[in-house]
N, C-alpha and C positions, 0 to 999 in steps of 0.2 A: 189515219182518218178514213173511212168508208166514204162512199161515193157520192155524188149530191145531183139533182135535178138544178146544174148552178144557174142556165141561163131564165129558168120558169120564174117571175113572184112567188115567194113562198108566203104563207099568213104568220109565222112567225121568225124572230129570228134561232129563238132555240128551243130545244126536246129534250125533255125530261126522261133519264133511262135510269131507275129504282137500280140499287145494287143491296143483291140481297143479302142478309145478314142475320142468323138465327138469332132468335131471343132466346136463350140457353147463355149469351155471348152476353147480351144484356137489352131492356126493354126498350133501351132508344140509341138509336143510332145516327152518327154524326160523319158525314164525309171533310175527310183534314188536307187531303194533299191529292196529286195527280201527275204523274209522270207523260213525257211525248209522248210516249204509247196509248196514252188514255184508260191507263190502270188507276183506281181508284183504291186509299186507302185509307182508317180511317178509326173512330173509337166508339163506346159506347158509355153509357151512363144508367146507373142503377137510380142513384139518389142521388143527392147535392154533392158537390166539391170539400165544402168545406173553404179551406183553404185554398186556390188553386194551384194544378199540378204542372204549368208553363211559368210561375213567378219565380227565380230566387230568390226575393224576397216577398213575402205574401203583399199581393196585391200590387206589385211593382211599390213599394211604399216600405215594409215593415223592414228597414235593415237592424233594428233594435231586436227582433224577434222574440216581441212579447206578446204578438197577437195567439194567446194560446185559450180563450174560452168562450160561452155565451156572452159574458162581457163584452171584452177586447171587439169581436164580430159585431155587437150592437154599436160599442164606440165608434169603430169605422166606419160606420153604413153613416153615424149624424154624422162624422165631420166632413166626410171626403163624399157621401153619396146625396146626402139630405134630406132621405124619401122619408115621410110623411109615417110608414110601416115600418119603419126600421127595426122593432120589437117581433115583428113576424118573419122578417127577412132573417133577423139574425139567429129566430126559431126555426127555419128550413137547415138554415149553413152550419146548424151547431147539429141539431138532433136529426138532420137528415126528413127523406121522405120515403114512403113504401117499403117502412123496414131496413132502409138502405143507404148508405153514402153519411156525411154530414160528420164534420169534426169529431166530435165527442165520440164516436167510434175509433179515429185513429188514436185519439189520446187514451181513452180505457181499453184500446187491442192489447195491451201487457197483462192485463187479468181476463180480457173476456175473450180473445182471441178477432179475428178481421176475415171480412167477406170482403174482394175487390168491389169499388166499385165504377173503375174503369177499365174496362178492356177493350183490344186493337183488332185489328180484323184488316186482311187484304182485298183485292179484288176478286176473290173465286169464294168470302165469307168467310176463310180459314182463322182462326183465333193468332193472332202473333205472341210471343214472347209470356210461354205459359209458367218457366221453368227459371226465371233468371242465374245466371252464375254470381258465386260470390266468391273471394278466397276464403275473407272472413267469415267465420257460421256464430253464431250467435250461440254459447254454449258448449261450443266445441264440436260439436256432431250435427251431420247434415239430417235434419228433421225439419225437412223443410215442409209448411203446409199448405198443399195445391187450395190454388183458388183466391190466394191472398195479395199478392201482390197488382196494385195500380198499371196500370200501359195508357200512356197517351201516344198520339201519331203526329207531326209533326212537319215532315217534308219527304220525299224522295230523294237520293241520292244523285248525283249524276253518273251513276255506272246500275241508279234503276234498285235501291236496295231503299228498304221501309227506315227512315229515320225516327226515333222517337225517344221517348222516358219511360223509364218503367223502377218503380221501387223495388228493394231489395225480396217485400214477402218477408211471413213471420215463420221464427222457427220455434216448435216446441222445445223448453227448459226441462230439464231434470226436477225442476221446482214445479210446473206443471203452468209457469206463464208461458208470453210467446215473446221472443225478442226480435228486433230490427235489425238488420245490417246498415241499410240504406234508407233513407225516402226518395229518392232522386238519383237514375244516373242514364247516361244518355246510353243510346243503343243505335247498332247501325248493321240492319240485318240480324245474326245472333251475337254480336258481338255486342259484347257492356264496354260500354269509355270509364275509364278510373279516372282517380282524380291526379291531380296534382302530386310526381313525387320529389321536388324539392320548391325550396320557397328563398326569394333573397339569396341562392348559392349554398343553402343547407338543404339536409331533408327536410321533412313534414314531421310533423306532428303522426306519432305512430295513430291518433285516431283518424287526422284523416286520412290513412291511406286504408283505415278498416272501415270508418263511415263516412266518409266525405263523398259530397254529391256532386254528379255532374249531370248537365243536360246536350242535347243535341237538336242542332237546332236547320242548319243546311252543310255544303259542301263544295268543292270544287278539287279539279284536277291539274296539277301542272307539276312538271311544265304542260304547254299544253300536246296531248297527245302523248302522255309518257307512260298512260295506265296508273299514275302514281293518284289518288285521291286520298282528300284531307274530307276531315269535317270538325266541321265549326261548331262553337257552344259556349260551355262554361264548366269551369271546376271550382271545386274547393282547394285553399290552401294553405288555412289556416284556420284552428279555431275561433268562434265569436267568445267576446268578453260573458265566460261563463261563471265568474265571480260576482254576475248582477245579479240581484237576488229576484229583478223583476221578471228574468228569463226560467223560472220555477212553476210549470205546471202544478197546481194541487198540490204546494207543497215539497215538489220531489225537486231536493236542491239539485242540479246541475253542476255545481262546484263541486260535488262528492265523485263525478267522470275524472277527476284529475286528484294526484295525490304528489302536494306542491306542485311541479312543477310536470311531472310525472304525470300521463294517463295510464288508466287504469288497463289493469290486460282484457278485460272481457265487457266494454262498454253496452254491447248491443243484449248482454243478459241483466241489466240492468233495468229497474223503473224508471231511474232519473235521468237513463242517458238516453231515453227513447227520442226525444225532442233536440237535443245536440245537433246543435249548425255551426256553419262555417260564412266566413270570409270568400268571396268567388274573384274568379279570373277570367278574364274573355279566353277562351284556349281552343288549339288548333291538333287534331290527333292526326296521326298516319294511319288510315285505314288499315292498312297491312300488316302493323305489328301493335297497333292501339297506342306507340309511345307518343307525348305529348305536350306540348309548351306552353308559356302563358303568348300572347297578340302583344299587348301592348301593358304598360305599365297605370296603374291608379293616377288620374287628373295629373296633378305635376310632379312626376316623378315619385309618391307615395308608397313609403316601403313598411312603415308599419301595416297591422291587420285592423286594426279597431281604435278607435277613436268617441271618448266619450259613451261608451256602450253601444257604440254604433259598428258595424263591420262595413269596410269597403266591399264595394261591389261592381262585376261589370258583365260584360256577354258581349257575343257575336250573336247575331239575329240573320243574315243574309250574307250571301258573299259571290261574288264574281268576279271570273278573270276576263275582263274585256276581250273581244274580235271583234277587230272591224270589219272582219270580212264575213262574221257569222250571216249577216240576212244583204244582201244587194239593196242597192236605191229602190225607192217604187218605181215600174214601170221599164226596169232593167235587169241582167240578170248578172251580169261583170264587172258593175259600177258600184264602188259601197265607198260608206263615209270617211271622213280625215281618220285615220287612228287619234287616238289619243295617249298624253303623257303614260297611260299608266297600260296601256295593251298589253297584253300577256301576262300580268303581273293581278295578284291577288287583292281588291277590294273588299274591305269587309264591312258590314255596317251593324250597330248595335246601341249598347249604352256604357258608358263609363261614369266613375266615382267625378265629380267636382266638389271641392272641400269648401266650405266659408265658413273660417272661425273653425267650429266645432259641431259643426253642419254637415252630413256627409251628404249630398246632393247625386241624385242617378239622375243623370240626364244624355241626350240620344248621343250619338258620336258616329265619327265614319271613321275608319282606320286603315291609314295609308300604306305602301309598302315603302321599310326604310329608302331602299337601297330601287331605282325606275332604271337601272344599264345595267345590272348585274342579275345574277340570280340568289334570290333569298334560299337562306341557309335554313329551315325548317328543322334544322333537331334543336337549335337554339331559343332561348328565349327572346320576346320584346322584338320581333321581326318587322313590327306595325310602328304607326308612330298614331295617335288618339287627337281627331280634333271636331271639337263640338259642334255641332251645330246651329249657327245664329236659330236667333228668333224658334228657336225651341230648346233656348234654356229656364230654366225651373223659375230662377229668380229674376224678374222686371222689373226696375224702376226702383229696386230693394227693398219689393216685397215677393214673397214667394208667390206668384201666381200659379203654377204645375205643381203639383203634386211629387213626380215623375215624368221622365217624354223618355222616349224609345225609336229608332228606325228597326223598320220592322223586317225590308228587302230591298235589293240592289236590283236592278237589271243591267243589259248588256251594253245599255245606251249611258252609264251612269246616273238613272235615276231612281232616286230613293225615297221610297215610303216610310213613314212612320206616324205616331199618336203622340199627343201630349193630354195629360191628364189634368183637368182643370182641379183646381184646390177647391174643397171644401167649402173655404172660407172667401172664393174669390169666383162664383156661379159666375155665368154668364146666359144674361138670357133665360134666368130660370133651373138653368142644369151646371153640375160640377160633371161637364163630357168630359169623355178622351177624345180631342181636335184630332181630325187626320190632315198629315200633311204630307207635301211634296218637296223634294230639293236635289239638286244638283250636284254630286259627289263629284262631275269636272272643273268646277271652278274653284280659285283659289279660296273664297269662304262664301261655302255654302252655307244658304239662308234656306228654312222652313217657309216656304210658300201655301196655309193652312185653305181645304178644299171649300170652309165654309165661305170665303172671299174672293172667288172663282167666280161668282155668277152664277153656278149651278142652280138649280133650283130646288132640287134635293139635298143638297149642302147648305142649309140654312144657318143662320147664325145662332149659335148657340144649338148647335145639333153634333152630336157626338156618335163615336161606333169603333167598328174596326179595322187598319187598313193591315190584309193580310197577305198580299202576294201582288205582285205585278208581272206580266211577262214579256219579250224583247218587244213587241209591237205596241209596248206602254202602256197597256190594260191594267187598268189595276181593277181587284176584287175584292170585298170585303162586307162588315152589314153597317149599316147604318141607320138612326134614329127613322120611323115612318110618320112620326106625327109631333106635334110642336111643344104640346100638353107642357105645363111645370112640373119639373121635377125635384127641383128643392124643394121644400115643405109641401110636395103632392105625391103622384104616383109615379111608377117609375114608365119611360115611352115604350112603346112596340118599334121593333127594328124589324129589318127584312134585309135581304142581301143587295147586293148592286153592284155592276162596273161602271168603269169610268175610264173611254177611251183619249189618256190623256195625252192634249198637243205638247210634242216634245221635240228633241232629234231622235230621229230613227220613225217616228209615225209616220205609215201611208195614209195620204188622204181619203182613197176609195177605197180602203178597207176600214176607216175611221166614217164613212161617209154611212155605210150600212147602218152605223149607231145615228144617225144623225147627228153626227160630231156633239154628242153630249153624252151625259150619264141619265144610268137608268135605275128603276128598282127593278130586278131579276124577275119579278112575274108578269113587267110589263113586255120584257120580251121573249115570255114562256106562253102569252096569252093569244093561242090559234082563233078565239072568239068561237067554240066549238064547246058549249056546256058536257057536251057525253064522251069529249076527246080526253086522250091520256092525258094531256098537260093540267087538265081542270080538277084532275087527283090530288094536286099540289100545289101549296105555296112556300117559294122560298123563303127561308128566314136568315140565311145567314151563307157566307160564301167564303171557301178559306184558300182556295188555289188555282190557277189558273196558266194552263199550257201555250205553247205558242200556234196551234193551232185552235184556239180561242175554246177549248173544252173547262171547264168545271169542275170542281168539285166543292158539292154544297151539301146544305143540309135542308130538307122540307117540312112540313107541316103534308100528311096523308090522309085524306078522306076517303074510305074506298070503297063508297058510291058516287064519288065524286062531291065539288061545291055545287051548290042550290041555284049558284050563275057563275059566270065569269069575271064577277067583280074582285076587290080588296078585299071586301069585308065581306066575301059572302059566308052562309051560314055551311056545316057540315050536317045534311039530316036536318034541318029547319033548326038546326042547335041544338039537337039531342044526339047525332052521331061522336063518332068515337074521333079524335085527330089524334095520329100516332107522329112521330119524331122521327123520321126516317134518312140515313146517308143516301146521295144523287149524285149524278152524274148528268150538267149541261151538255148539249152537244150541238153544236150551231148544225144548220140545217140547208145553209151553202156551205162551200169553200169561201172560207170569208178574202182568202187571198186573190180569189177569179176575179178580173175585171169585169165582169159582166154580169157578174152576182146581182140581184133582185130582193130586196125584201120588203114587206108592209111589217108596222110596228103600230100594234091596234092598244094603246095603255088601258088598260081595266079603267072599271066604271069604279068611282069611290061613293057613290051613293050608299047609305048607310039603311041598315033593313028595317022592317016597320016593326018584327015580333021579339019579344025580349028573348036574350039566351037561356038556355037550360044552365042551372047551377050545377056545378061538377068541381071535382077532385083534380090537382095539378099535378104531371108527372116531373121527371127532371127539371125541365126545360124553365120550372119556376125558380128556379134556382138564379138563372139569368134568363131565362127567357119568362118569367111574368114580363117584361123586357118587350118579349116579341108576341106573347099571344094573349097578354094581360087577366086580367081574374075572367072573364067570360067566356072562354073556351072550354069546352071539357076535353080532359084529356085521359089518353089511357094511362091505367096503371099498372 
């Protein structure tokens, strides 16, 4: 971290520092992660998702995976979303925007061929992971076609290397289609994570070791100080019940991937095996040789793959090896807290299968290490032991209230973030949100403590968002709802980013004191009260990682003559300028650790402007973010 004026008042607490990023890479750019060093990394976005490229199952929800068109996307948007537009929502995420992104691309790329419509980028702007490897080639011959495969970014490494996803890429056929390897597999650096190669004490399924996806998600080193580093994620390891006929895009059976019992030798030159999914596992690689294991086993001991047409499902999301000795007491430098049971030993937090009946339920989980006196044996399976999380499971009172719930990250202090996603059929307060919450991975049963029942005031009830990272001094960062509006049968809210320096063990009070011991939305503490100053270029919308010297990485909204004032809502250009989708980098503007640090926190003015917006064209960000910048912004395209 560069230098500070720590003892002067500053008029904000942070500085917005642009990290540049060609548009050749893609038109909007999103900051995902942020290493100590304050390297920024991070994706971009042409057109819609579609699908999203962090779920293995679409939408934390589809383990049936039949969400496959214009339909299925509108169906989900009424049950689970409730917006009022569902019919135009589910017209962004099928047919995309600006020529670009949006389902029905990835589903007819076997005839029409695919243009990415994510790609990754590091801190110097450089494009990550242009080329992915495969063993398998779709075809038999590497014909591979530059520019086609997806990259999201995800986390940093702890030895500092880009974590993320990136798809297989289409290769041209002899027949003149293009086929898939993969849609999903994790990366770490230039290395691809494979999936899964055995299951139950057999191999795999020859498909999934030719298509089966995996993701990556975080990491950790141990023992500790061994150079040895893991990363965490998810694999395939088994196929989903491809005998359902409702898992058939347009007709293209699925069952024809297999021949009895038997896959087929050349899946990925196929039409109907383009969409072919798997069964997932929480799993854990060796960096050093990519070999890798499942964590923990499906809810109670579950060894079949599928149930009901449903596939079991799980993931690692965060993970840490506890130190007590990582940060001192406040106001000391040699004193630090109790250890705890699990010190040195690998915590992981994520989601697991819970079964009811014929119900496969994803819900959040933390995963223990078997064995707290010895040292876990990492080339074996099932190292973890899976235990759920009260009061963020799916089903209350038996009804399903969630959807899905998730822990999203650990820190060093044992505390853990995560979402639950309200059902559909069970709003609150107007919205079917994802609740963020907090809980205790050191107690023997950790309970979901949700932020909207904190008092906050930001945290309203029935306000929903993202909780996406936390760091040792309990910061947690992420976006959240900005305004109250209904969202079941109306429109969907505007979010903006936020921290929340939350009381725990391990929080310094006079480094929690600069926030005024509460949460903020992230432009209230980017706002110098300075209309012609750099920070008044931006407003945050959304926040995905957050280092221990309290750095950022987010994503903003760019005016670049700047807003019309320093308010929320001011206009770009009186609402005829351009707002562009640009990756940031927060940077506090003390040492937030000096005792002696000073700052003023001046929160924007929310007064609303007298002259109506200019009508304009949405770029990505409508996709989820009508969300954050709603129908009256214009935006570039």
């Amino acid at each position: 971290m560069g230098s500070f004026g720590a003892h002067a008042a500053t008029t904000s607490l942070y500085k917005v520092v642009p990290i540049t990023v060609s548009s050749t890479i893609g038109l909007e750019a999103y900051g995902s992660a942020i290493d100590e060093n304050g390297n920024i990394a991070g994706d971009t976005r042409n057109g819609t998702d579609g699908i999203p490229f962090r779920d293995e199952a679409s939408f934390g929800i589809d383990n049936t995976f039949t969400y496959l068109d214009w339909s299925d996307l509108e169906s989900y948007c009424y049950r689970h979303l409730g917006y009022n537009s569902c019919e135009n929502w589910a017209e962004r995420e099928w047919h995309g925007i600006n020529d670009a992104g949006g389902l029905e691309r990835e589903r007819e790329a076997y005839y029409d061929g695919y243009t990415a419509n994510a790609n990754a980028f590091d801190n110097t702007g450089t494009q990550l992971m242009q080329k992915p490897t495969s063993d398998y080639l779709p075809g038999g011959t590497d014909t591979f076609v530059e520019g086609s495969n997806n990259v999201v970014v995800n986390k940093f490494s702890v030895d500092d290397q880009v974590l993320g996803t990136t798809s297989s890429g289409y290769y041209k056929l002899s027949s003149g289609n293009y086929g898939l390897a993969y849609r999903e597999r994790g990366f770490v650096g230039d290395t691809i994570l494979p999936p899964a190669t055995t299951f139950n004490g057999d191999p795999v399924s020859d498909i999934v070791t030719k298509m089966g996806r995996t993701m990556a998600f975080d990491s950790f080193e141990y023992p500790a100080d061994s150079g040895d580093i893991y990363i965490v994620g998810s694999a395939s390891v088994a196929p989903f019940d491809y005998s359902d006929g409702n898992k058939d895009y347009d007709g293209r059976d699925v069952s024809r991937c297999f021949s009895g019992d038997t896959p087929i030798a050349d899946p990925g030159a196929e039409a109907y095996c383009q969409n072919f999914a798997f069964a997932t596992k929480a799993f854990v690689w060796n960096s050093a040789d990519t070999t890798g294991v499942s964590v923990a086993a499906w809810g109670a001991t579950e060894t079949i793959a599928n149930r009901d047409k449903k596939s079991y499902m799980s993931s690692v999301r965060g993970a840490v090896v506890p130190d007590h000795e990582l940060i001192a007491n406040e106001g000391t430098t040699d004193v630090y807290p109790d250890a705890t049971d699990y010190d040195g030993k690998p915590v992981l937090v994520g989601y697991n299968t819970r079964r009811d009946d014929n119900n496969l339920l994803m819900q959040a989980a933390i995963y223990y290490p078997k064995d707290t006196t010895g040292d876990l044996d990492l080339t074996q399976d099932d190292q973890w032991d899976s235990k759920f999380i009260s009061n963020a499971e799916v089903e209350v009172s038996g009804d399903y209230i969630y959807s899905n719930t998730r822990a999203t990250d650990i820190n060093n202090n044992l505390l853990v973030i995560g979402e639950s996603k309200r059902s559909g059929y069970y709003p609150e307060n107007g919205a079917a949100a994802s609740r963020m919450f907090v809980a205790d991975a050191g107690v023997e049963t950790p309970s979901a403590t949700y932020l909207s029942t904190t008092g906050e005031s930001i945290f309203f009830t029935g306000s929903g968002g993202k909780a996406e990272a936390v760091n040792n001094y309990n910061e947690i960062v992420g976006t959240i709802d900005a305004e109250t509006a209904r969202e079941y049968g109306g429109k969907q809210r505007r979010h903006r980013g936020f921290i929340n320096p939350y009381e725990f063990t391990g929080t310094h009070a006079k480094r929690r004191a600069l926030f005024q011991d509460k949460s903020w939305f992230l432009d209230d503490l980017t706002n110098d009260d300075d209309v012609s100053g750099t920070n008044n270029h931006y407003r945050i919308i959304a926040a995905s990682d957050i280092n221990d010297n309290g750095e950022i990485s987010a994503t903003a909204l760019y005016c670049a003559d700047g807003f019309d004032n320093t308010g929320h809502n001011a206009y770009c250009g009186g609402g005829t300028g351009v707002e562009t989708v640009v990756a940031v980098k927060l940077v506090p503007n003390v040492d937030l650790n000096d005792e002696d640090a000073s700052v003023t926190i001046t929160p924007r003015s929310v007064a609303q402007e007298t002259i109506s917006r200019q009508g304009g064209s949405l770029g990505p960000w409508a996709l989820f973010l009508l969300t954050i910048v709603g129908l009256r912004r214009r935006q570039k395209q």
